[in-house]
VEXVEXBA-698401 format. One line per field, with one value per residue: x, y, z of N, C-alpha, C in turn; residue number from 1. Coordinates in steps of 0.2 Angstrom, whole numbers, plus 5000, padded with zeros to 4 digits. Example, Ala and Ser with C-alpha at 12.3 -4.5 7.8 and 13.67 -1.06 7.14 Angstrom:
REM VEXVEXBA-698401
nxx	5066  5064
nyy	4972  4989
nzz	5039  5035
caxx	5062  5068
cayy	4978  4995
cazz	5039  5036
cxx	5066  5064
cyy	4984  5000
czz	5039  5039
n	1  2
REM end
This chain:
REM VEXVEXBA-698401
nxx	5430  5442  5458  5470  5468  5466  5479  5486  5481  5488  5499  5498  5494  5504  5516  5513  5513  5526  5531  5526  5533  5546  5544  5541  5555  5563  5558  5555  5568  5576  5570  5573  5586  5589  5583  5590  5581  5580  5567  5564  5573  5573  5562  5561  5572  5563  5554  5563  5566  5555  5551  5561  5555  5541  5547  5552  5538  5535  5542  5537  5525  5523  5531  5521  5509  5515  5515  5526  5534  5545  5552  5543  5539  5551  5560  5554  5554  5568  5571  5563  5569  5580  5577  5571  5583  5590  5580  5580  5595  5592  5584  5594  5601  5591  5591  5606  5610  5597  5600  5612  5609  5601  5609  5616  5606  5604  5591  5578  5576  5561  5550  5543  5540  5540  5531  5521  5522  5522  5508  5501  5505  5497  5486  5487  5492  5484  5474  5481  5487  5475  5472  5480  5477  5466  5469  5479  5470  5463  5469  5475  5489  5503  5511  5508  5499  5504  5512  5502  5500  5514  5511  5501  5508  5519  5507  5505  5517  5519  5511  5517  5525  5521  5515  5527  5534  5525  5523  5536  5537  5524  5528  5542  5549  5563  5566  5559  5559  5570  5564  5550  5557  5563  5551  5548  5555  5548  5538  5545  5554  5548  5539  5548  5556  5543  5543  5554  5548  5538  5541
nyy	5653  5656  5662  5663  5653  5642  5641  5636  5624  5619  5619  5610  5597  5597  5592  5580  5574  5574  5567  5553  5552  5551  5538  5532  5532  5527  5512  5511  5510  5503  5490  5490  5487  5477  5466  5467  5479  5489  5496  5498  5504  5515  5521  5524  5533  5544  5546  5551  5565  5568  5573  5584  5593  5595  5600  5613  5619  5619  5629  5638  5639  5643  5655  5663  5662  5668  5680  5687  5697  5688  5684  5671  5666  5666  5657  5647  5642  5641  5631  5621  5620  5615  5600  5598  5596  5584  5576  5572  5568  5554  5548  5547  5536  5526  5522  5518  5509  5499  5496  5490  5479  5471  5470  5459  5450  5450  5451  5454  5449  5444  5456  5455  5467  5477  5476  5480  5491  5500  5498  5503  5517  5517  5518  5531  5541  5548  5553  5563  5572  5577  5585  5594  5600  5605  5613  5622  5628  5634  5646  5652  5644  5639  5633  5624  5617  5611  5603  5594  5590  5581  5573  5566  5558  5551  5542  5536  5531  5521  5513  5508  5502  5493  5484  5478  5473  5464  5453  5449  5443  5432  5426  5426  5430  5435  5451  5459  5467  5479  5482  5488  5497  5504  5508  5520  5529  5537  5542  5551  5559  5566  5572  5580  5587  5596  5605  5612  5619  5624  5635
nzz	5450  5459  5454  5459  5471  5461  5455  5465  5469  5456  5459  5470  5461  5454  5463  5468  5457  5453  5463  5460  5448  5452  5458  5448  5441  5449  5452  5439  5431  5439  5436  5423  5421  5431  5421  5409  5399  5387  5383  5397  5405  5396  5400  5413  5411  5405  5413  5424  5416  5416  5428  5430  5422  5430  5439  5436  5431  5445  5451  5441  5442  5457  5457  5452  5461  5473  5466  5461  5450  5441  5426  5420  5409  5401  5409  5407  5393  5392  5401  5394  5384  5388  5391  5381  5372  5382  5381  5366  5364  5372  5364  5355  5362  5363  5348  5348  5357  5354  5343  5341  5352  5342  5331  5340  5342  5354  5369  5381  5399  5407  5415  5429  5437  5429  5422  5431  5437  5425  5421  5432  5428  5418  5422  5433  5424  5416  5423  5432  5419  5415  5427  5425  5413  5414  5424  5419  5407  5416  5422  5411  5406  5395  5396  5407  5401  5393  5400  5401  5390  5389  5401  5395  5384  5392  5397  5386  5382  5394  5390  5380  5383  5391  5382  5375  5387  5390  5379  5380  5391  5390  5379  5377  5363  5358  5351  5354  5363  5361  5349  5355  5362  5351  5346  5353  5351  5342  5349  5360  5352  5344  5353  5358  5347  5346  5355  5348  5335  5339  5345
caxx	5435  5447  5463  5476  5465  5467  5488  5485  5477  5493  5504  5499  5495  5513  5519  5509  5514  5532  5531  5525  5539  5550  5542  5542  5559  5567  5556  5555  5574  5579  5568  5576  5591  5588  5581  5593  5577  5581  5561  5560  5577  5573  5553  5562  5572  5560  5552  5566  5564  5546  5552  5565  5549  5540  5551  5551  5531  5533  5544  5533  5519  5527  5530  5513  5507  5517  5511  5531  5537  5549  5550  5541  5539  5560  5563  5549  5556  5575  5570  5560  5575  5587  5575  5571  5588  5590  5574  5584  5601  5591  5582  5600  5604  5589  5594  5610  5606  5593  5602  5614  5606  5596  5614  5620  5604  5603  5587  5579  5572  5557  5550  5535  5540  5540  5524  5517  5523  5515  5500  5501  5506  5492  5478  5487  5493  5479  5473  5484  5486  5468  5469  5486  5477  5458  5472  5482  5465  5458  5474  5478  5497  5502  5516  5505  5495  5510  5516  5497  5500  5518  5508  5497  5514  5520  5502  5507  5525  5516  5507  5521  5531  5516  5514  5532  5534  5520  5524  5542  5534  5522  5531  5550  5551  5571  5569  5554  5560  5573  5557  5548  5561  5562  5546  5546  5558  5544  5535  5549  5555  5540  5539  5554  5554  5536  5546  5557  5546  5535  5546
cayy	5651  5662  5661  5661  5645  5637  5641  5632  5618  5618  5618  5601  5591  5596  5589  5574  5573  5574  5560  5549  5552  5548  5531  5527  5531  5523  5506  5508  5511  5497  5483  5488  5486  5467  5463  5471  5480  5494  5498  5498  5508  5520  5522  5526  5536  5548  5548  5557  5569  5572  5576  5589  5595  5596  5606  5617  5621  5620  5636  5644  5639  5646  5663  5665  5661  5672  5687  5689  5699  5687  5683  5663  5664  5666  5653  5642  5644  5639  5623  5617  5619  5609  5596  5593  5592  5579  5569  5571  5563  5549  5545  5544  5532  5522  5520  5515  5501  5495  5492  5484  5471  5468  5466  5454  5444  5450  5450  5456  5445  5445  5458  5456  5473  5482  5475  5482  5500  5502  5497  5508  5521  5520  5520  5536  5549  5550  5559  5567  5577  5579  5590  5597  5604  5611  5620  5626  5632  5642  5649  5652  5644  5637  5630  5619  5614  5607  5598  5591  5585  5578  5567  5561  5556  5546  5536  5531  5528  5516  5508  5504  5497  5486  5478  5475  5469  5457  5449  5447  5439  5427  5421  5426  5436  5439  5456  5463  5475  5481  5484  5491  5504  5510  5512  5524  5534  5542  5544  5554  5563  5569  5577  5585  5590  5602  5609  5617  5620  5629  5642
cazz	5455  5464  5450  5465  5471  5456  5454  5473  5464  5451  5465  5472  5457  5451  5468  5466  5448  5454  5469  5457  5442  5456  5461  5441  5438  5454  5450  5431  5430  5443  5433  5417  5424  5431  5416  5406  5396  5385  5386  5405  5407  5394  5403  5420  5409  5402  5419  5424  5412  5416  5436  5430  5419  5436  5445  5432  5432  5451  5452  5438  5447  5464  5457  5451  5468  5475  5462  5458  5444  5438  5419  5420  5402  5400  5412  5403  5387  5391  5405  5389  5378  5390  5393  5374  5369  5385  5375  5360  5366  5374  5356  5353  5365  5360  5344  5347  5360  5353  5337  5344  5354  5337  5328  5345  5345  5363  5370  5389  5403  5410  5423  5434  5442  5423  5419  5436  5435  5417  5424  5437  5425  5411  5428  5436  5423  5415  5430  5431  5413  5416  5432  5424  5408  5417  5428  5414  5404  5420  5423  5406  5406  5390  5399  5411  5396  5386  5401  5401  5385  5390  5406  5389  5380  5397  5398  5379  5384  5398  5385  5374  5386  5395  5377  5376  5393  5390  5375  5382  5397  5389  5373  5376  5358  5360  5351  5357  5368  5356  5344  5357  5365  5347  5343  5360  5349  5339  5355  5362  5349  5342  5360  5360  5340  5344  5357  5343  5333  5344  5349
cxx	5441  5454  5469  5476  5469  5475  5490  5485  5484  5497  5505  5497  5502  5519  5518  5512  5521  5534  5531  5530  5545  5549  5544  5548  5563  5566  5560  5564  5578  5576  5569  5583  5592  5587  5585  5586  5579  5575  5561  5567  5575  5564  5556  5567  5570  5556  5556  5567  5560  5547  5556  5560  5545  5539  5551  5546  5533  5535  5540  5527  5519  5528  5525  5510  5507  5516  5520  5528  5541  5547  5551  5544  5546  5561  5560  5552  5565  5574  5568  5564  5580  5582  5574  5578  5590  5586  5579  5590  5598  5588  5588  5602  5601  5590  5600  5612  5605  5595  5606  5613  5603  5602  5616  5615  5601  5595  5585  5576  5564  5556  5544  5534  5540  5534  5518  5515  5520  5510  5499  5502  5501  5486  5481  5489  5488  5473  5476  5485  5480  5467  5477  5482  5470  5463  5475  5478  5463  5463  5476  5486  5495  5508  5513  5499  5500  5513  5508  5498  5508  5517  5505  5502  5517  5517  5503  5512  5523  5516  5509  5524  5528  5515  5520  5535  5529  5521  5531  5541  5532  5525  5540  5552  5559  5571  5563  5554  5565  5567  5552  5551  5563  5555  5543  5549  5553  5539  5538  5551  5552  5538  5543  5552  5549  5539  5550  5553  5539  5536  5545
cyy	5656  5659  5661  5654  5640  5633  5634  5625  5614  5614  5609  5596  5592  5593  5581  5570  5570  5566  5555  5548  5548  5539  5529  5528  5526  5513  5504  5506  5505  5489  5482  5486  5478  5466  5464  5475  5485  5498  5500  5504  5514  5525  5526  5532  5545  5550  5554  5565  5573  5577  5584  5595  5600  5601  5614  5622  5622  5628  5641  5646  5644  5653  5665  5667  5668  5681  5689  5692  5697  5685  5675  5661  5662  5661  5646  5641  5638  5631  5620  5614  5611  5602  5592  5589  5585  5572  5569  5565  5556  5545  5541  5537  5524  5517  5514  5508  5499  5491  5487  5477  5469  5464  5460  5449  5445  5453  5452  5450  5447  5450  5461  5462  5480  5484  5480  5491  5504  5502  5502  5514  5525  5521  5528  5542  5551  5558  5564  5573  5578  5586  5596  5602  5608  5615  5627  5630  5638  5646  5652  5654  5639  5629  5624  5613  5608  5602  5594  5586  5579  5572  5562  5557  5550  5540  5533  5528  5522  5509  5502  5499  5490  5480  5475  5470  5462  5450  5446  5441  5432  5422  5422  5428  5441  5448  5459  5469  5479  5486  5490  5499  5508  5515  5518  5531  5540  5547  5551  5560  5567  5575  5583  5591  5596  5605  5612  5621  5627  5635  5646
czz	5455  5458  5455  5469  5467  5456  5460  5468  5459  5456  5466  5467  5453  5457  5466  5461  5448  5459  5464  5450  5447  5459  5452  5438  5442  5450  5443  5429  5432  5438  5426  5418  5426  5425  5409  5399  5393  5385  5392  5407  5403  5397  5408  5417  5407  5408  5422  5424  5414  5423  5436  5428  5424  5440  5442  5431  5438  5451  5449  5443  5454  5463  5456  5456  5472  5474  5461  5453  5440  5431  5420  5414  5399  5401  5411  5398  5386  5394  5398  5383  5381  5391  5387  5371  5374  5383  5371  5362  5370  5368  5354  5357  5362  5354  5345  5351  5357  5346  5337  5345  5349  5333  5333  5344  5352  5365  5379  5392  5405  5415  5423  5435  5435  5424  5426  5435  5430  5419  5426  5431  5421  5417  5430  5432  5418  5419  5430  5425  5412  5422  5429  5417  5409  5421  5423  5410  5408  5420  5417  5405  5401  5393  5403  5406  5390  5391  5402  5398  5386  5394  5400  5388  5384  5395  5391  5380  5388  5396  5382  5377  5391  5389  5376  5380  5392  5386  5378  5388  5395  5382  5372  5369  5360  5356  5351  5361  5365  5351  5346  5360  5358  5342  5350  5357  5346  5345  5358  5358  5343  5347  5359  5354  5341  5349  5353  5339  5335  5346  5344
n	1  2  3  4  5  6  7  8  9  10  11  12  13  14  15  16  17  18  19  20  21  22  23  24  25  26  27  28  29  30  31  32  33  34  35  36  37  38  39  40  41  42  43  44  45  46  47  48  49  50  51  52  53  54  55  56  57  58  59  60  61  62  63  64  65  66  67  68  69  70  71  72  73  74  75  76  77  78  79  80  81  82  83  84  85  86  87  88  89  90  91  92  93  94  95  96  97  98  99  100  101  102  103  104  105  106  107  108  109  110  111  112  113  114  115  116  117  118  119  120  121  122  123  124  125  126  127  128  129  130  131  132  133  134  135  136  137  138  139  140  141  142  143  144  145  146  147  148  149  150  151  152  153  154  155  156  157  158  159  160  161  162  163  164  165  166  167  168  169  170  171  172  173  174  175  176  177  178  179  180  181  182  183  184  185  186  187  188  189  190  191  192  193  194  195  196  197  198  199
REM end
């Protein structure tokens, strides 16, 4: 297949990719928010993150396209840095939250609208870091390939926070989501960390 095609191909599953980060931070974001969830805010969070991510790929992708001369790799290289240390600083946040509410006792509410979006998350990004890492193999981008495995890293993040959500829902476990938004930190910071290490 035509490697100009395929870049094509990048193109709009990183659009796609991005549409949908925006849908799960808005949501994720607002239902940890009612709910005071420190899981559900740090999901919408990370979402975030992934969209800056995105945009990131998008422009690589777009010079490629284009058949530019600019230097991707550079602009790959620094986006990835600011985006780890932004992971990093949000571990931190986790942390301090969550520890928090452990010290207070304080516990989140219920939300139908958590529980939704993680669903939805762990059905669609799968898809997604499937069509993001056959692109990044034909095309041989390392860059598209890593944020492949970042869409992976998301549909675990999904996970964590659908069994938190859940358990919060059907048995009211005041420190569950405390529990759970630190066990998110390994997830995250895992990420970030093999971005240093990588380089």
């Amino acid at each position: 297949m035509e490697t100009k095609r395929v870049v094509g191909y990048g193109i709009i599953v990183e659009l796609v990719a991005i549409a949908w980060m925006i849908v799960e931070f808005s949501v994720g974001f607002r239902a940890g928010i009612d709910a005071h969830s420190v899981v559900l805010i740090v999901f919408g969070l990370d979402s975030l993150m992934e969209i800056v991510a995105g945009i990131v790929l998008l422009v690589r992708l777009g010079v490629e396209f284009d058949g530019s001369k600019m230097d991707i790799n550079r602009l790959d290289r620094i986006s990835t840095k600011i985006v780890s240390i932004i992971l990093l600083l949000l571990c931190g946040y986790i942390l301090i939250t969550s520890g928090y509410n452990l010290f207070q006792h304080e516990g989140a509410d219920s939300s139908l609208m958590g529980m939704v979006i993680s669903i939805m998350s762990l059905i669609i990004m799968p898809f997604i870091a499937y069509a993001k890492y056959w692109i990044g193999k034909v095309i041989g981008s390392d860059a598209l390939i890593q944020d492949a495995m970042c869409s992976v890293t998301c549909a675990y993040l999904a996970g964590t926070v659908l069994v938190g959500v859940l358990i919060n829902y059907f048995f009211h476990i005041w420190w569950i989501d405390s529990v759970a938004a630190i066990l998110i930190v390994f997830i995250i910071g895992k990420e970030a960390l093999e971005c240093f290490v990588d380089d």
